[in-house]
Each structure stands twice: as structure tokens, then as C-alpha cells.
C-alpha positions as CSV (number, residue, x, y, z in Angstrom):
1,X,32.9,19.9,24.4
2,X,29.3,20.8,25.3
3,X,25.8,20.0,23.6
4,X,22.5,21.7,23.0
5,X,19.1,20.0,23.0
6,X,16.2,22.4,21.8
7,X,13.0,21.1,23.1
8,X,9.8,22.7,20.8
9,X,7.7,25.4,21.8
10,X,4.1,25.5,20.7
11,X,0.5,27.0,21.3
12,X,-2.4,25.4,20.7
13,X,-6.0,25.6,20.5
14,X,-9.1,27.6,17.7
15,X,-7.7,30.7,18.3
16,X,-3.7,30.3,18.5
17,X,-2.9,32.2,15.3
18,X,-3.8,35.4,17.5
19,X,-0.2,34.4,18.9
20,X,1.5,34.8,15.9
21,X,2.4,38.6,15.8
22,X,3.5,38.6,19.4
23,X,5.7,36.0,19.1
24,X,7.3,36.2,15.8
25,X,8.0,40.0,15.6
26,X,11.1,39.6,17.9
27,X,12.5,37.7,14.4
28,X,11.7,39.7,11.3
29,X,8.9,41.4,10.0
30,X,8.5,39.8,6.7
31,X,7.4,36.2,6.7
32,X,6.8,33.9,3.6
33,X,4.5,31.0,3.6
34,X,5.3,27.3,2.2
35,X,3.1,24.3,2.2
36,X,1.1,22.1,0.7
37,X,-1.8,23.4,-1.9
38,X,-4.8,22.3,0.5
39,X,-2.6,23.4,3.1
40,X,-1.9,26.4,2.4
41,X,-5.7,27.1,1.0
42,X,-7.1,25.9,5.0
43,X,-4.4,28.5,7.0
44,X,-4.5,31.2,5.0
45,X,-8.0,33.0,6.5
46,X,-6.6,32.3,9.7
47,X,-2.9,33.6,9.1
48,X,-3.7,36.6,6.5
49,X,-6.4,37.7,10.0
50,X,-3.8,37.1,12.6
51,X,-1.0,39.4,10.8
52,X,-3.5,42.0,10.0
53,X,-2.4,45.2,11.5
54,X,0.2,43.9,13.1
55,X,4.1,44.5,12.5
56,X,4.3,40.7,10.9
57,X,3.6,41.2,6.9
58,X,3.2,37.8,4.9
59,X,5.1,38.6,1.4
60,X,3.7,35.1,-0.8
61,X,2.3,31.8,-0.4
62,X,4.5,29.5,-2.0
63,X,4.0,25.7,-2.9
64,X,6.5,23.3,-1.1
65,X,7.0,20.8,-4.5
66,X,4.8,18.0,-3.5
67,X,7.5,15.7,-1.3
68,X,10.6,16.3,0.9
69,X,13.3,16.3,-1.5
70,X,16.6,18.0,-1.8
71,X,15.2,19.1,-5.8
72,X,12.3,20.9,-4.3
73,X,14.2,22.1,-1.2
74,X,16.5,23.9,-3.7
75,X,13.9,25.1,-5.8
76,X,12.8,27.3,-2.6
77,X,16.1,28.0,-1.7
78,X,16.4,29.7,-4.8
79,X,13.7,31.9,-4.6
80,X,14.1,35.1,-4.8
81,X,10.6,35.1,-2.8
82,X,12.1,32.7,-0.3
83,X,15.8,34.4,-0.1
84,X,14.0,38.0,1.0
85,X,12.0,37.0,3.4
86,X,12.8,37.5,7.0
87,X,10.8,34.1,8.5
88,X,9.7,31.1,7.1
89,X,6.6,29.8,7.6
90,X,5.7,26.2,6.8
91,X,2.3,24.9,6.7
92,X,0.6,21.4,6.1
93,X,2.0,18.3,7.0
94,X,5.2,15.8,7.3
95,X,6.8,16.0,3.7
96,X,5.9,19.8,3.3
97,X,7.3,20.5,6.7
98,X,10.6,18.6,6.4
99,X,11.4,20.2,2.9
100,X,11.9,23.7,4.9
101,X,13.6,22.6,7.6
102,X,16.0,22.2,4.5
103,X,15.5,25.4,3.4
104,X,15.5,27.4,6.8
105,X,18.9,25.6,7.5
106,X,20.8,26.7,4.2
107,X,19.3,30.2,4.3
108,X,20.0,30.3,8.1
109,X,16.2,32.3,8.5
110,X,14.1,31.8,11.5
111,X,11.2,28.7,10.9
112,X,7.8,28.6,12.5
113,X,5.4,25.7,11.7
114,X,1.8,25.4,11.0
115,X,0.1,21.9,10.8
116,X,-2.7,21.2,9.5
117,X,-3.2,17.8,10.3
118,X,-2.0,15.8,13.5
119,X,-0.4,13.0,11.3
120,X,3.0,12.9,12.3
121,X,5.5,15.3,15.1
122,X,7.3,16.8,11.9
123,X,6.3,20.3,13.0
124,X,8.3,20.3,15.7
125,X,11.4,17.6,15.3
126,X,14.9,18.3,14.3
127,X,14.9,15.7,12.2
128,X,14.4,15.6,8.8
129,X,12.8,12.6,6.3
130,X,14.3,13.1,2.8
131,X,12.5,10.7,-0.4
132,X,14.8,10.3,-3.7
133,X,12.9,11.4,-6.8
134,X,11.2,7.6,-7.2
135,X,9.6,8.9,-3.7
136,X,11.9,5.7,-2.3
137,X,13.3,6.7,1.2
138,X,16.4,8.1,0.9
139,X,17.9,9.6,4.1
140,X,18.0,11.5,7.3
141,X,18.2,15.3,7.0
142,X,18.8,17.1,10.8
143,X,18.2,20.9,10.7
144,X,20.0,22.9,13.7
145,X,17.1,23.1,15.7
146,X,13.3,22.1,15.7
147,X,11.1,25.3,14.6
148,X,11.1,28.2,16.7
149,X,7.6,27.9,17.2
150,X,4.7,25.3,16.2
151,X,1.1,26.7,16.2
152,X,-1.9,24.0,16.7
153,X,-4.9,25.3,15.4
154,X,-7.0,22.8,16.4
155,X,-10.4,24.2,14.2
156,X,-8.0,23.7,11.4
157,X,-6.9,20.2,12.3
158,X,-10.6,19.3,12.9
159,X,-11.3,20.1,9.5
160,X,-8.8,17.9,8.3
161,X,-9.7,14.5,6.6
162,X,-10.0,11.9,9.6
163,X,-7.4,9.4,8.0
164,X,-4.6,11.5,8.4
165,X,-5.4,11.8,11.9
166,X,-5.7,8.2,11.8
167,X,-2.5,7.4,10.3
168,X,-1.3,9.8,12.8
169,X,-2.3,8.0,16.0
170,X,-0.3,4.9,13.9
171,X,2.8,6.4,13.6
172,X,2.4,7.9,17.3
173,X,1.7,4.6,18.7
174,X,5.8,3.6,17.3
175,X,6.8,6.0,20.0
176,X,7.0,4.3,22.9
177,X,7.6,0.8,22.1
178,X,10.7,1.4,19.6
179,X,12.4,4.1,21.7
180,X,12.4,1.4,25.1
181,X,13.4,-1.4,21.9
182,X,16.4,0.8,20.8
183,X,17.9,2.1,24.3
184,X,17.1,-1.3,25.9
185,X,20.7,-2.2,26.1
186,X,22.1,1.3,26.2
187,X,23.7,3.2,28.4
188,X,22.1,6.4,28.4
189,X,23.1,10.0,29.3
190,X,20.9,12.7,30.8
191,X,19.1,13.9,27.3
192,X,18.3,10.3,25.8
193,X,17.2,9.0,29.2
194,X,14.6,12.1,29.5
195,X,13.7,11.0,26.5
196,X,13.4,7.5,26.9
197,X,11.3,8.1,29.5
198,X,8.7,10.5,28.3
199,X,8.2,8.3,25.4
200,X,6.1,6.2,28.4
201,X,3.9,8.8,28.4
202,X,3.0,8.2,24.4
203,X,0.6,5.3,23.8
204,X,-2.1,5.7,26.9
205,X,-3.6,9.0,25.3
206,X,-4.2,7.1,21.9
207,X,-5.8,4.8,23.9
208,X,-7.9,6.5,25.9
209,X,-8.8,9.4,23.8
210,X,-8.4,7.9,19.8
211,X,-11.6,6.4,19.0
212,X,-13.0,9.7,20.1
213,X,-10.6,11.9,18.4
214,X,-11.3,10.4,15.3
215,X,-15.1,10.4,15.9
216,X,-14.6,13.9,16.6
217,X,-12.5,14.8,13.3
218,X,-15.3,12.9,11.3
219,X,-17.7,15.5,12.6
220,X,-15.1,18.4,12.3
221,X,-15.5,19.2,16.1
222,X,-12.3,20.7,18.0
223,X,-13.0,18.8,20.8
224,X,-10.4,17.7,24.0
225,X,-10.4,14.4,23.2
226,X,-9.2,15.5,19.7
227,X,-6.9,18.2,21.3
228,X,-5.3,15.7,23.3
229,X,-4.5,13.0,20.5
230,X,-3.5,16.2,18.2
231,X,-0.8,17.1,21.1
232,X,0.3,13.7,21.7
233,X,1.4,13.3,17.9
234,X,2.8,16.4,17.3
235,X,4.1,17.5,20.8
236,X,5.1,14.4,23.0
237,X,6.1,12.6,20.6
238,X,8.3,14.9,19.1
239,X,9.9,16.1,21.9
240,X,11.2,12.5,22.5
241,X,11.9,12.4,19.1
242,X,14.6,15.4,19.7
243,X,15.9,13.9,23.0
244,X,16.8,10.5,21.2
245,X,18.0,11.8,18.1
246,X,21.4,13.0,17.3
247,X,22.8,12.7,14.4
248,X,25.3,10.8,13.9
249,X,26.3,10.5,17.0
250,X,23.2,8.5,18.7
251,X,19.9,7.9,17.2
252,X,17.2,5.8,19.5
253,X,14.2,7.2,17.9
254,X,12.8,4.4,16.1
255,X,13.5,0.7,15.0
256,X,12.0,-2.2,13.5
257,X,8.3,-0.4,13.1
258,X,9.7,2.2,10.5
259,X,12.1,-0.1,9.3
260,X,9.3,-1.8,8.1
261,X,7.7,1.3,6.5
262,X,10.8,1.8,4.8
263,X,11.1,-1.8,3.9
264,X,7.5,-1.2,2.0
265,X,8.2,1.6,-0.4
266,X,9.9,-0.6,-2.8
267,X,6.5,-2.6,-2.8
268,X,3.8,-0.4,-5.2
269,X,0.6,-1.3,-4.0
270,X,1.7,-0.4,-0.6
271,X,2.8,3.2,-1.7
272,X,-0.9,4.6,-1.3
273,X,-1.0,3.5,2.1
274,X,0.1,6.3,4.7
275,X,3.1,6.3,6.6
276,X,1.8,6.1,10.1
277,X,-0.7,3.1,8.9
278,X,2.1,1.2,7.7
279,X,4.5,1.8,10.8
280,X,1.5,0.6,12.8
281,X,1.6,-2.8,11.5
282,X,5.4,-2.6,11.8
283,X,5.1,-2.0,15.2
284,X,2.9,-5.1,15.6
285,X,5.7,-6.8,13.6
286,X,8.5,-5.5,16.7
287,X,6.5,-6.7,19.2
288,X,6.3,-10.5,17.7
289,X,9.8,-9.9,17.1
290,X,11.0,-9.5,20.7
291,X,8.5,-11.8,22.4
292,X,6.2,-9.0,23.7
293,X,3.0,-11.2,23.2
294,X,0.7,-9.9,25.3
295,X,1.0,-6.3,24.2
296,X,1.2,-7.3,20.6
297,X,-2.5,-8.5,21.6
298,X,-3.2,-5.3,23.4
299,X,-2.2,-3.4,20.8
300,X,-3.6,-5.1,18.1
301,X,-6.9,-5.0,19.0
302,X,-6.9,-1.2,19.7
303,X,-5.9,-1.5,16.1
304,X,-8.8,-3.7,15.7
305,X,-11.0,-1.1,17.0
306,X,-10.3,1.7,15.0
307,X,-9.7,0.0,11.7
308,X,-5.2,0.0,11.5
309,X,-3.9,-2.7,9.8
310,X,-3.4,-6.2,11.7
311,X,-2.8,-8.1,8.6
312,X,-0.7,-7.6,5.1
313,X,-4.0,-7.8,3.1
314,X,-4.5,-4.3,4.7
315,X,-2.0,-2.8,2.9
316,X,-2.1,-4.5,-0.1
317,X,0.9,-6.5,0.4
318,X,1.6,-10.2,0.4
319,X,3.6,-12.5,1.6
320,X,5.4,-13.2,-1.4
321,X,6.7,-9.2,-0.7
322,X,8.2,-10.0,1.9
323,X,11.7,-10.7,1.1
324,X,12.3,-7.6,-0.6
325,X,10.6,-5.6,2.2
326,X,13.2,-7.3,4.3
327,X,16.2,-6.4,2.4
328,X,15.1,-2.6,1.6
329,X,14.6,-2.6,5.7
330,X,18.1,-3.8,6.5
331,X,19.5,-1.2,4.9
332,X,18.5,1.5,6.7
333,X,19.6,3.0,10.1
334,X,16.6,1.5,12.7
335,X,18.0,-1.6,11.5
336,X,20.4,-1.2,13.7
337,X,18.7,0.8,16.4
338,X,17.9,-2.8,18.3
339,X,19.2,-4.4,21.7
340,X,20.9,-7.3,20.1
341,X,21.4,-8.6,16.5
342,X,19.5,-8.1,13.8
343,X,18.4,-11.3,11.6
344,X,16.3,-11.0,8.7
345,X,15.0,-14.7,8.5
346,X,13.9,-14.0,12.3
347,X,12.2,-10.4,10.9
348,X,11.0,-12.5,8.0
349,X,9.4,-14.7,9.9
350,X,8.1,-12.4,12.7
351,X,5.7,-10.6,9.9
352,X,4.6,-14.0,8.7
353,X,3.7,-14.6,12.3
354,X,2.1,-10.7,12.7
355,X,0.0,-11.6,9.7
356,X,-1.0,-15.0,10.9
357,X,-2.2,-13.9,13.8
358,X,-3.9,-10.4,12.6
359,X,-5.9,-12.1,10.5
360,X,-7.8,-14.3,13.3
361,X,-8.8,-10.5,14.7
């Protein structure tokens, strides 16, 4: 019996592209490109001058589908586009992202990722989120390995609309709180304690550096503060995410927060909201749930401060939504990913309570 835990490597900063040749050539020398539309349309100057006159040769741009499914994840894979390339380069964000860690997996070809935005750690997880064609969660994809390689261009992500970057702080600010929530009563070996652990290091940066950040992204500045908050989603947290993930065999890598974001896509008004905005108010919602008052308060008004919700009006949901949200969220795994049973009167009860209180703020 043995394991392997692949931790992501990246680059970062305006000019990273100029890595690309030097470090992908040792896989292939044909690469083809998927992502999103606006994606795709912000990279390419920066790819297309990277590869030029190098031994790296970009064969097609090709559009992901629109959202993580297994339909558009076979649509690539059929390619003939797709199926000749050596490499596979994905570009955008989250759902664009996790549809070719589907496609690099059944085609076995190398995968390097390219965000352009810092609203989730998709680009460099071994974990997969996979929607149904109602875009209703549906389940957990895990490739063999994270990508090979995640690039940060940081002029690219600073040109990115601000509230994706805020949502992405949101979902970031899950990290630590459901990881200690999950492996609280656990008994934890080498990989998910490391990863326990560095999810510590997850919130302060938010914290210190978010209000900036997103000042920053407003003015489309590539600044440190926005560097920082840009590494802290994508990289810290998802290296913990690959330390407390796996598979079937163990998953600590959220709980009640996303269950709560699942929980809402069977609620229509709440679909426009973004992910990380809702798992931000779900987090507020674990934090009531286990008695951790105080930093429910903390947290909330850092919320406060740069406009996340704190109440269900934010999101367009009301209380009257809450029993289904309830039921869709106990059927998914981070219902399970707690210290001691779950109850969904007590969860029921512990949003009323978030919302009670979120709306004195």
C-alpha cells in the first residue's frame, strides 16, 4: 500500500507567461487552449507572445461549454482538436477549469492552468465540481493529479471584474473554519494534518489585504495587496484543499459553508448569486451552528466591510426557502464532514439565527 499527494506548482506575477515555454516543452510541443469566451479573449495576447518562437505551438482556442459537466467534458474529449494535441491548456475560471480536469484525465495528456480571475483554487485542486444539466450540483469529480502547472498573471487578474474577486475572498474565507470543523474529531495522518494546519494560515490575508485587493481590482492595478489575496485563493487554499481531500477514502475539505451553497441551487433567485458569496454566508451559518460567536462577529463584520452577505435578503432568499435549502444540503457529502451529528432543525434554525443577527449589522 503507498499514497501520493501532488502539491501544485505555480508562477506568478505580470509577466509569468514568459515561463510557459520553459516549463511546458519538457511535455509536448503542441498545446490546445480551453476556456471560457472572455477568458480565453483576456490570455490570448499574453499566451499567443509567450509561445512565439519558442518550441511550444498553440494549435486552437476552444470554448469549454459554458459549465462543468460530464456533456461538455465529452464534447472536448471528442475533439479531434482536443484528441491531437500534446498539452491542454485551460483558461478562465472554476467551471471552465474543472471541465478539463475531466478531459486531461480520460485523454491521459498533460494539464496546465491559466486563471483569469482569483475566484476560487480550481486551477490548482485535484478535485473536481461537476453540475447536472439543470446547473443543480451534482457530484465530485477527482482527476489524478492537480495541473502540472498554474500560471498567475496578475495584469490579467487585475483586469478582471472586481466581484469575482470578491466572491473569491468569500469562498476563501470557508477554508479555514470548515477544514478545523471537519477534522475536529479526527484522527489525522501526516497529509491531512499538514493540511489542517496550513488552512490556519487562510483567513488573516483576506483580512489584512481584501479591502485593498478589491480596491485595487476596481482600478485594474496589479498591486501586492492584490497579489497576495490572488495567491491566498488560488494557492493556499488549494493546496489544503489537496491535502484534505481524498476521494473516497477521506474528504475534510469543506462542511456546513458549501453545504449551504449546495443547499441554495434548488432556490432560483439565489442562482445569480456567485458561489463564493453564497458559501460566505454559509460560513457565518457554521459558525452559529457550533457556538463560535465571537468569530461569527469577527467575521461578519469583515463581511460588513466589504459588502458579503450577512443576511438572506442578500441573496435573494427567504426564510420560507429554508426548508428546502436544508434538505438539498443534507444530501450532499459536507453534510457529513462535521465533528458530531448532523441535525437539520438545529441547521434550520442556526440560518434563522445567522439572518437575525446579520441583519442588525
Amino acid at each position: 500500500m503507498y499514497y501520493t499527494s501532488f502539491l501544485p506548482d505555480y508562477s506568478v506575477g505580470e509577466d509569468c507567461y514568459d515561463a510557459v515555454p520553459k516549463i511546458a516543452k519538457q511535455y509536448g510541443k503542441t498545446a490546445v487552449v480551453i476556456g471560457g469566451k472572455t477568458a480565453m479573449s483576456k490570455a490570448k495576447p499574453y499566451l499567443d507572445e509567450a509561445v512565439k518562437d519558442s518550441e511550444i505551438e498553440i494549435i486552437d482556442y476552444i470554448w469549454y461549454g459554458g459549465d462543468s459537466s460530464y456533456e461538455n467534458a465529452q464534447m472536448l474529449i471528442d475533439n479531434p482538436v482536443v484528441q491531437k494535441a500534446d498539452m491542454i491548456f485551460a483558461v478562465g475560471g472554476g467551471r471552465a477549469v474543472d471541465t478539463c480536469k475531466v478531459v486531461f484525465t480520460k485523454l491521459d495528456k498533460p494539464f496546465f492552468t491559466f486563471p483569469t480571475v482569483a475566484s476560487n483554487c480550481a486551477a490548482c485542486t485535484a478535485i473536481a465540481v461537476i453540475y447536472n444539466a439543470d446547473g443543480t450540483f451534482k457530484e465530485y469529480f477527482y482527476p489524478k493529479c492537480p495541473s502540472y502547472h498554474t500560471f498567475i498573471n496578475t495584469r490579467i487578474i487585475a483586469d478582471s471584474p472586481d466581484s469575482l474577486l470578491w466572491a473569491g475572498i468569500g469562498d476563501a474565507l470557508s477554508k479555514e473554519y470548515e477544514v478545523l470543523f471537519a477534522t475536529r474529531a479526527e484522527e489525522l495522518f501526516h497529509t491531512t494534518l499538514l493540511g489542517a494546519q496550513l488552512s490556519k494560515a487562510c483567513t488573516a490575508p483576506l483580512i489584512d489585504f481584501g479591502a485593498k485587493a478589491l480596491e485595487d481590482c476596481k482600478a485594474n492595478k496589479a498591486s501586492y495587496e492584490l497579489e497576495q489575496v490572488a495567491l491566498d485563493i488560488i494557492i493556499s487554499t488549494g493546496i489544503v484543499s489537496n491535502l484534505t481531500s481524498g476521494g473516497e477514502k477521506y474528504y475534510y475539505n469543506s462542511s456546513l459553508g458549501h453545504a449551504f451553497y449546495y443547499g441554495s441551487t434548488v432556490i432560483p433567485k439565489a442562482e445569480k448569486h456567485l458561489h463564493g458569496e453564497v458559501v460566505s454566508f454559509g460560513v457565518l451559518c457554521l459558525l452559529t451552528y457550533d457556538n463560535q460567536l465571537e468569530e461569527r462577529e469577527r467575521i461578519m463584520k469583515f463581511h460588513k466591510t466589504i459588502g458579503l452577505p450577512t443576511c438572506l435578503a442578500d441573496m435573494e432568499i427567504t426564510e420560507e426557502d429554508i426548508p428546502a435549502i436544508v434538505e438539498k444540503a443534507s444530501t450532499v457529502r459536507e453534510w457529513t464532514c462535521v465533528p458530531y451529528a448532523t441535525d437539520k432543525d438545529k441547521f434550520a434554525k442556526a440560518i434563522l439565527e445567522t439572518d437575525k443577527v446579520g441583519k442588525t449589522f
